[in-house]
N, C-alpha and C positions, 0 to 999 in steps of 0.2 A: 749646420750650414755647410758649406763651403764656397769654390771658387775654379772656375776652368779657366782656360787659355788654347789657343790651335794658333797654327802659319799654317800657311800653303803661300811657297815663294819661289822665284827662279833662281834662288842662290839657297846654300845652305843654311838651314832653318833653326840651328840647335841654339843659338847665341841669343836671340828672339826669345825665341821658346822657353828658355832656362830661366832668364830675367821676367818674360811677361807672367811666367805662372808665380816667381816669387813675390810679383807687386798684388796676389794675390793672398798672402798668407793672416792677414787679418780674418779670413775667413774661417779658415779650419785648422784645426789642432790635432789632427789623428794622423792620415797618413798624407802621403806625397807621392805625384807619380807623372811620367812621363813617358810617352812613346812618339818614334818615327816612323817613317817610312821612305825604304830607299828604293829608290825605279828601278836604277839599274841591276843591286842583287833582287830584286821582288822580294825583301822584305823589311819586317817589322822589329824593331829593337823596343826594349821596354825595363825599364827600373821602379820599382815602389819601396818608397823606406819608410819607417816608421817615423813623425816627427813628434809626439809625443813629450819627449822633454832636450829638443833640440831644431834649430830651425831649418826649412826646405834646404837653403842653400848650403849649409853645413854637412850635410848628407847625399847633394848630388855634384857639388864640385870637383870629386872625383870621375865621377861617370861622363863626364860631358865627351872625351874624346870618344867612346863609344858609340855617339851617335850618328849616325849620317842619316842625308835626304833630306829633303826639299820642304815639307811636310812633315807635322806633327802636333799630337794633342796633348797638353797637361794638366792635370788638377791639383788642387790641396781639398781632402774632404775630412769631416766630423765625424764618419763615418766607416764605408768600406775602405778596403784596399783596390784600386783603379788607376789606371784606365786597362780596361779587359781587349786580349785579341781572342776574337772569333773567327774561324773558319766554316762557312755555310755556304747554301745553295743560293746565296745573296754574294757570296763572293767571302773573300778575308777581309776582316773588317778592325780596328778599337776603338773603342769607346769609355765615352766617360758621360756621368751624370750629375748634378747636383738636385737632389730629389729627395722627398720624404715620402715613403708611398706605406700607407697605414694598412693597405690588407694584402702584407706580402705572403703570409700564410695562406689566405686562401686563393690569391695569386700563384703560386707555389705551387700547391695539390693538381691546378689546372696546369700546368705544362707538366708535370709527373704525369697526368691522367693522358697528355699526347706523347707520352714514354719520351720524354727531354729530358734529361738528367743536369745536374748541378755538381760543379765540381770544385768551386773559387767560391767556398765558403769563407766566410767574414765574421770572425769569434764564435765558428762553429757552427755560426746560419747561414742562410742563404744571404748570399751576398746582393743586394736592392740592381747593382749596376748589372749582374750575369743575368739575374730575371728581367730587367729590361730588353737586354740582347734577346733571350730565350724569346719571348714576347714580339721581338720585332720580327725573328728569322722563323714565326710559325706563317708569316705571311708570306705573299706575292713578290713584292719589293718591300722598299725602306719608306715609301711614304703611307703604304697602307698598313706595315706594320709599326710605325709610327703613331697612324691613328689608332690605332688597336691600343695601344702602349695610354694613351689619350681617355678614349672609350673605358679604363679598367679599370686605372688607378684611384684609387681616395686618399689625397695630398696635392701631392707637384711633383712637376719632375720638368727639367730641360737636359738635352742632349746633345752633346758633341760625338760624329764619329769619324773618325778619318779610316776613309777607304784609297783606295789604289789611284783614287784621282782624282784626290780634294776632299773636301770636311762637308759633311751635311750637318747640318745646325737646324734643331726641333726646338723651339721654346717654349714651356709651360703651357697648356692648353689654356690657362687663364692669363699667362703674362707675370703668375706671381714673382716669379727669380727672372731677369736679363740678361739677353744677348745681342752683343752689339760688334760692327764689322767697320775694321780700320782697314786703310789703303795707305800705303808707299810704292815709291818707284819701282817696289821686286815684287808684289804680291798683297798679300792681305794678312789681315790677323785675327782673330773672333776672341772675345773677350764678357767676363762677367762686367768687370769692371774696367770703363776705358780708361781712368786712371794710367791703366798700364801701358797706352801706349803714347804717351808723353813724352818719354827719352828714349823710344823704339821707333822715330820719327815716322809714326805713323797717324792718318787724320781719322778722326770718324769719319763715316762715312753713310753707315745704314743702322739704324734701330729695328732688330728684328721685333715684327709682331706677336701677341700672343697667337699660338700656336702656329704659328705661322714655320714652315721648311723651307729654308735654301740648300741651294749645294754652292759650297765656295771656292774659287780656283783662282790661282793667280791673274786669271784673265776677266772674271768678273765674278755676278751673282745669278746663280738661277736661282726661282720659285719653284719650288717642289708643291707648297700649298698655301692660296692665302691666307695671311691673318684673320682674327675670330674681332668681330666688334663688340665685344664683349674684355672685358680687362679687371683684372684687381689684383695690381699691383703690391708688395709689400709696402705696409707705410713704413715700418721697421726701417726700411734701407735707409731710409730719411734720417728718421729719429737716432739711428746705435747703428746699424751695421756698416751701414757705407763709410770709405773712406772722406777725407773733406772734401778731395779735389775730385770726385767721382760725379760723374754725371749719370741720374735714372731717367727716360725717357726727354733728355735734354734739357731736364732737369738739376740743376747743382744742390749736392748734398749742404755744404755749409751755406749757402743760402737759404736753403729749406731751415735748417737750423738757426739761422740769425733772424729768421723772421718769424721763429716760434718764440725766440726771446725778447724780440722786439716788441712783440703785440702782447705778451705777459707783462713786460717792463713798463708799456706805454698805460696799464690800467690798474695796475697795484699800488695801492698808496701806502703802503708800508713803509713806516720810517729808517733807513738802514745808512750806515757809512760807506759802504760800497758792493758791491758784488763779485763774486769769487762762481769759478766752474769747477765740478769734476771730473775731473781730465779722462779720458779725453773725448770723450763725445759730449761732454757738457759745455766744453769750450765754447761752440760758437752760439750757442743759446744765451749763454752771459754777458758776448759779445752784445750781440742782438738786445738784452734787456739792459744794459749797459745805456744804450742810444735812446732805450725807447722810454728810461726811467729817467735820465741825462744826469745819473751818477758814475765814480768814477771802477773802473775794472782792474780786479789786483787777482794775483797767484798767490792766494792765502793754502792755498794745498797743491803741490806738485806732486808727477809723476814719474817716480824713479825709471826709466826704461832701459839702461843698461842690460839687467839682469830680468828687471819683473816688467815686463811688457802686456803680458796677455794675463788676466786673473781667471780666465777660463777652460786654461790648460790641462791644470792637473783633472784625472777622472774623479775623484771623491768632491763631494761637495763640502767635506770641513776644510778638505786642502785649497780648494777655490778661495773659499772664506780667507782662509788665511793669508793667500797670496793677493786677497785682496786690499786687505788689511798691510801686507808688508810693503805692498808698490805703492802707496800713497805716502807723502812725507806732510808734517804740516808746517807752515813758516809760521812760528810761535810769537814773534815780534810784530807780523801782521793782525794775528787772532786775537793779542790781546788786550783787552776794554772796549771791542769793538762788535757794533751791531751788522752783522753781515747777511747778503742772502747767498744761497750757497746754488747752480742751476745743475741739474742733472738729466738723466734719458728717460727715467722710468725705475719705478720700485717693481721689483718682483716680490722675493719672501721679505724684502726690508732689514735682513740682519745684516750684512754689511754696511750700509747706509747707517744703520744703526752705530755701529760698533767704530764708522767715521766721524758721527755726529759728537759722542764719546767722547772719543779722541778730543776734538776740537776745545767742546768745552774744558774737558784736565788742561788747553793751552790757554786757557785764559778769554776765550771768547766771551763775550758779553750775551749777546744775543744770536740766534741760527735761527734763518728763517730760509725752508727748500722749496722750491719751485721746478717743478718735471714739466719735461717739455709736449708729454704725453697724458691722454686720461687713463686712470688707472684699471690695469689691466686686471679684469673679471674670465677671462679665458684662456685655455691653455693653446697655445698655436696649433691647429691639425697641420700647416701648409708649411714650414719651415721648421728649424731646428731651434727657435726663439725659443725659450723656455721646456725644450722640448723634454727633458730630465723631471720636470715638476708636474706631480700630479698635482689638477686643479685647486686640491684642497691648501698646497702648500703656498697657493699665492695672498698674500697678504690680506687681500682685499676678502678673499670665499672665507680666509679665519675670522674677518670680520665682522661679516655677514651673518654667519653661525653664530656667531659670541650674538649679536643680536637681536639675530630672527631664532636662532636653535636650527635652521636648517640654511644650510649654506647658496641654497636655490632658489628660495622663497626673495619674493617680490625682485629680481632682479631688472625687471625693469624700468623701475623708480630708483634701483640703484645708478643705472646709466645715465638717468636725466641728473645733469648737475646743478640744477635749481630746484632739486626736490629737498627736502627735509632730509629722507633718507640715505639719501647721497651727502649730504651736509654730515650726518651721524657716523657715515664711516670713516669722512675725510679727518673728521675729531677723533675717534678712534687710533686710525694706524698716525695721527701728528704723534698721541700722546706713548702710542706704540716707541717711538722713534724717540722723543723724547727733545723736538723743536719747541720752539717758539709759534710758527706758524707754517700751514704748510697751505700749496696750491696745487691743483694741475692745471694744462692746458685739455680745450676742449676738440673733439672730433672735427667741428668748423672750424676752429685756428689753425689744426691740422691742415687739412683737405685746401686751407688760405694760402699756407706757406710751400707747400708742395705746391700748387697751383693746376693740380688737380681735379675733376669732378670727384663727389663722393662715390658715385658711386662704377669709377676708375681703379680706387685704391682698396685694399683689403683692411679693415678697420675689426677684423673678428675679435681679436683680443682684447678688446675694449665695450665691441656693444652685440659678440656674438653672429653677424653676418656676414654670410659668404656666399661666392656659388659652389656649385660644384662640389659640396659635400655634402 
């Protein structure tokens, strides 16, 4: 995944800039980067550091005096190193993307085949953000090489670029990732998540469309292209990635979230002494089944965040494991003789979950019963970085299937329906996987209720397989 940020303002921009791309760092875990633009020398300053096992702002609190001008774009990504400057018959340009685009190889070969060369490889490959450039500067301008950018890809991709005279902002030809446009007294600001401009005294202002082009300047908004009536959005941001106080399509994430627990709470009759979340995106789901069950809500399991913040950090996935296992503490005097439900975002491979559940009971819990705010997921994400490390086989649910069916494909969609037998056989499966009391999920309708969304607004692939645009 990750997470962008841009100014364009009549005063200098670095101070904005610095803090709004760090209210972004929940997003990504690789590198960091920033660039300006100053008028009066006509150029461009640029830093990227690795943040890997240290956070954005530990790494650019030095560079800040280096910056100048008015203008500027930043990211945190999962991925490349960016934001790239470009020099072309488009003018000098940088940019930055939050994108997963799956045929970068044969994307690739075609700008080699127009003798473009690559030079801002990304662990030895082509780096996703230089081929987006390469891609746009084979066109006319920036909106039909944009489309083309649109036209090519199989994923997603949104794009920040700041040029010589304001930010153009491309978002996702489906709308999957957001972009959205705050206003204060000196300019504006473009933002993954508006979150960030809460203490940067800036209002929203504009919800960019899918695929929809603007150009941004401190004096207003152009259209470069309208938006696609056509949308599918992540549900994901809802469920795990967004922060609480983020808004998607004017949408609020913890409300998305408390009304996925509220409408599980309101219809499970499970006998329990109270309810507990796993922090911290299960928080406000617990919340929510808290009101909707009218038992009481306790922190039977905190989150160390001093030190262990993010368990997605490290690159290997035993060291994930482990750091996920190490940031969760249990309060043992809560756990024990007690029948609790525990609320969570979603099981992937289930071994962490597992290895919590564990835990719980060595404290003394009486009973664990989990409750996901999500239906379990049967696919791997093509469109985001959600799971993006797992092949399909590694997710819980396909090992399930296979232990079942012998082929991990067969009847999936009886699996989908959760009033099928079938689906009843895998949920008994991965409980006793896990090694609960009871387990549930929430359905694609309580989804699509709580987001208040149409279904078929949001991208629901990893759970029942449909999409556009791939």
């Amino acid at each position: 995944m990750g997470g962008f940020f841009g100014v364009v303002s009549t005063k200098p921009c670095i101070a904005d800039l610095f803090y709004g791309v760090d209210y972004h760092s929940h997003l990504g875990t690789k590198r960091g980067g920033i660039v300006t633009y100053q008028q009066d020398a006509k150029l461009f300053r640029r830093s990227i550091h690795n943040i890997e096992n240290s956070y954005f702002r530990t790494k650019f609190g030095d560079d800040l005096g280096k910056f100048k001008g008015n203008s500027g774009i930043g990211v945190i990504s999962d991925t490349d190193a960016q934001p790239i400057v470009v020099n072309s018959h488009l003018g000098r340009f940088a940019i930055s993307t939050v994108a997963k685009i799956n045929n970068v190889k044969e994307l690739e070969q075609e700008c080699l085949d127009r003798n473009q060369q690559f030079t801002e490889l990304s662990s030895g490959s082509t780096n996703p953000t230089e081929l987006v450039a390469l891609m746009i500067t084979s066109k006319h301008d920036f909106t039909e090489g944009i489309q083309y950018v649109y036209s090519k890809i199989k994923g997603s991709c949104s794009i920040l670029i700041l040029t010589e005279d304001g930010i153009i902002a491309a978002r996702d030809f489906y709308g999957r990732t957001p972009i959205v446009i705050g206003k204060n007294e000196f300019g504006r600001a473009l933002s993954f998540d508006n979150h960030s401009f809460a203490n940067l005294d800036y209002q929203t202002e504009y919800y960019v469309g899918p695929g929809e082009i603007v150009k941004v300047t401190p004096d207003g908004i152009q259209q470069m292209l309208a938006p696609n009536k056509q949308m599918q959005i992540c549900s994901f941001l809802w469920i795990y990635y967004g922060y609480p106080s983020v808004n998607y399509e004017d949408i609020n994430v913890e409300s998305a979230r408390y009304g996925l627990g509220y409408a599980m709470g309101k219809t499970d009759d499970t006998e329990v002494d109270f309810v507990a979340p796993i922090p911290d995106s299960g928080i406000g789901m617990a919340i929510g089944y808290s009101n909707g069950k009218q038992i009481p809500y306790q922190r039977a399991i905190v989150k160390y965040t001093p030190t262990w913040s993010r368990s997605f950090m490290p690159v290997s996935q035993e060291m994930r494991e482990h750091v996920a296992k190490m940031k969760l503490l249990p309060n043992s005097d809560l756990l024990k003789g007690k029948r609790i439900v525990f609320c969570d975002d979603s099981i992937v491979r289930g071994t962490q979950l597992r290895d919590n559940i564990k835990m719980m009971y060595e404290c003394g819990a009486k009973e664990i019963h989990i409750r996901i705010s999500c239906p379990p997921l049967l696919y791997g994400c093509e469109f985001l970085n959600f799971s993006a490390s797992k092949t399909q086989m590694e997710l819980i649910t396909r090992r399930v299937i296979k232990e079942l069916e012998g082929d991990d494909s067969k009847n999936l969609e009886r699996y989908k329906d959760s009033t099928s037998k079938e689906y009843a056989n895998m949920v008994e499966v991965i409980r006793k996987h896990l090694g609960v009391d009871t387990l549930k999920f929430n359905t694609i309708e309580t989804i699509t209720k709580a987001i208040g969304l149409p279904k078929e607004r949001i991208c629901t692939h990893c759970f029942d397989g449909s999409s556009y645009g791939f």
